[in-house]
C-alpha positions in Angstrom: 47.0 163.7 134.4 50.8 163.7 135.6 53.9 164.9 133.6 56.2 162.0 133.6 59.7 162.4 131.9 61.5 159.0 130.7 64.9 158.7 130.1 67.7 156.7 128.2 69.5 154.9 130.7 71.1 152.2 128.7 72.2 154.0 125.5 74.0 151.4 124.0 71.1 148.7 124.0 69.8 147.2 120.8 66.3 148.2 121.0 67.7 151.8 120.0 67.2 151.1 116.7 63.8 151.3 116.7 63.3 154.8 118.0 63.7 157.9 116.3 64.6 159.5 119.5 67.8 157.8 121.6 68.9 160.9 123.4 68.2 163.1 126.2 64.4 162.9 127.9 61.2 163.4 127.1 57.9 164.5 129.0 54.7 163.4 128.1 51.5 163.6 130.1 49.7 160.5 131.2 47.3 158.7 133.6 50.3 156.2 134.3 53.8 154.9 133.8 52.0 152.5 131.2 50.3 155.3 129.2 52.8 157.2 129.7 55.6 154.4 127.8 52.9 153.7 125.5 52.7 157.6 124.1 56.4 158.1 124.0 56.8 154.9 122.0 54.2 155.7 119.4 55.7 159.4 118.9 59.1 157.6 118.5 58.5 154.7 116.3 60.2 154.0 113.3 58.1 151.1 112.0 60.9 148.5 112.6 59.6 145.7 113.9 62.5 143.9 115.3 62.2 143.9 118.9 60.9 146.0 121.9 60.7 149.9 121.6 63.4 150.7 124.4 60.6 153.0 125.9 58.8 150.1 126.6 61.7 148.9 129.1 62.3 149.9 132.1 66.0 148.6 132.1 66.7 151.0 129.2 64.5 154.2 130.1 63.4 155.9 133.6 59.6 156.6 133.5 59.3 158.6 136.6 56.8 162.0 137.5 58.0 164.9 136.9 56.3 168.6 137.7 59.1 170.6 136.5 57.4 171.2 132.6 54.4 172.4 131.8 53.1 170.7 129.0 50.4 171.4 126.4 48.4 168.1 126.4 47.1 167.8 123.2 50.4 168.6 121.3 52.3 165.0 122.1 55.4 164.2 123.8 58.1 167.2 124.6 61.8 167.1 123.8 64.3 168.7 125.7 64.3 171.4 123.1 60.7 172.2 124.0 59.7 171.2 120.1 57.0 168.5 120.2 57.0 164.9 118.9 53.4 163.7 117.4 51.5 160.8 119.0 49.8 158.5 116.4 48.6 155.4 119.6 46.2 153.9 116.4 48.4 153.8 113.3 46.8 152.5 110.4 49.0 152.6 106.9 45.6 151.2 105.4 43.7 154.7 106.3 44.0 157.2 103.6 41.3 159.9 103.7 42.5 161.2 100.4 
């Protein structure tokens, strides 16, 4: 898998406010730019339904490789901070195992 770190490059566009993350980048291991958009959008979610998640455009976020982090794959999508965002690619609001 490759690191690849993604970016806001258009902070002021509207899809913002669907992310719970709209600054600095974030790494995230993936088998491509696809996967790799696809992971950072579900850790960043907010459930708003309005519109595109901004890390699903590539006018509004880089997506580019990037070997400079070491990442622990099964932990999610790293912050600049080195903290760790979940990934949740099947939510379902219907699955309670309670």
């Amino acid at each position: 898998m490759t690191v690849y770190r993604l970016q806001p490059i258009l902070p002021d566009h509207p899809s913002w406010e669907t992310s719970s993350h709209w600054f600095g980048p974030l790494w995230v291991e993936a088998d491509s730019e696809i996967e790799a958009r696809e992971k950072v959008r579900a850790a960043t979610d907010m459930g708003i339904s309005t519109g595109e998640s901004p890390w699903d455009l590539p006018e509004v976020t880089s997506c580019v490789p990037d070997n400079s982090r070491r990442l622990d794959p099964d932990a999610g999508v790293m912050r600049q901070d080195g903290q760790y965002l979940d990934v949740d690619l099947d939510p379902d609001p219907d699955d309670d195992d309670d």
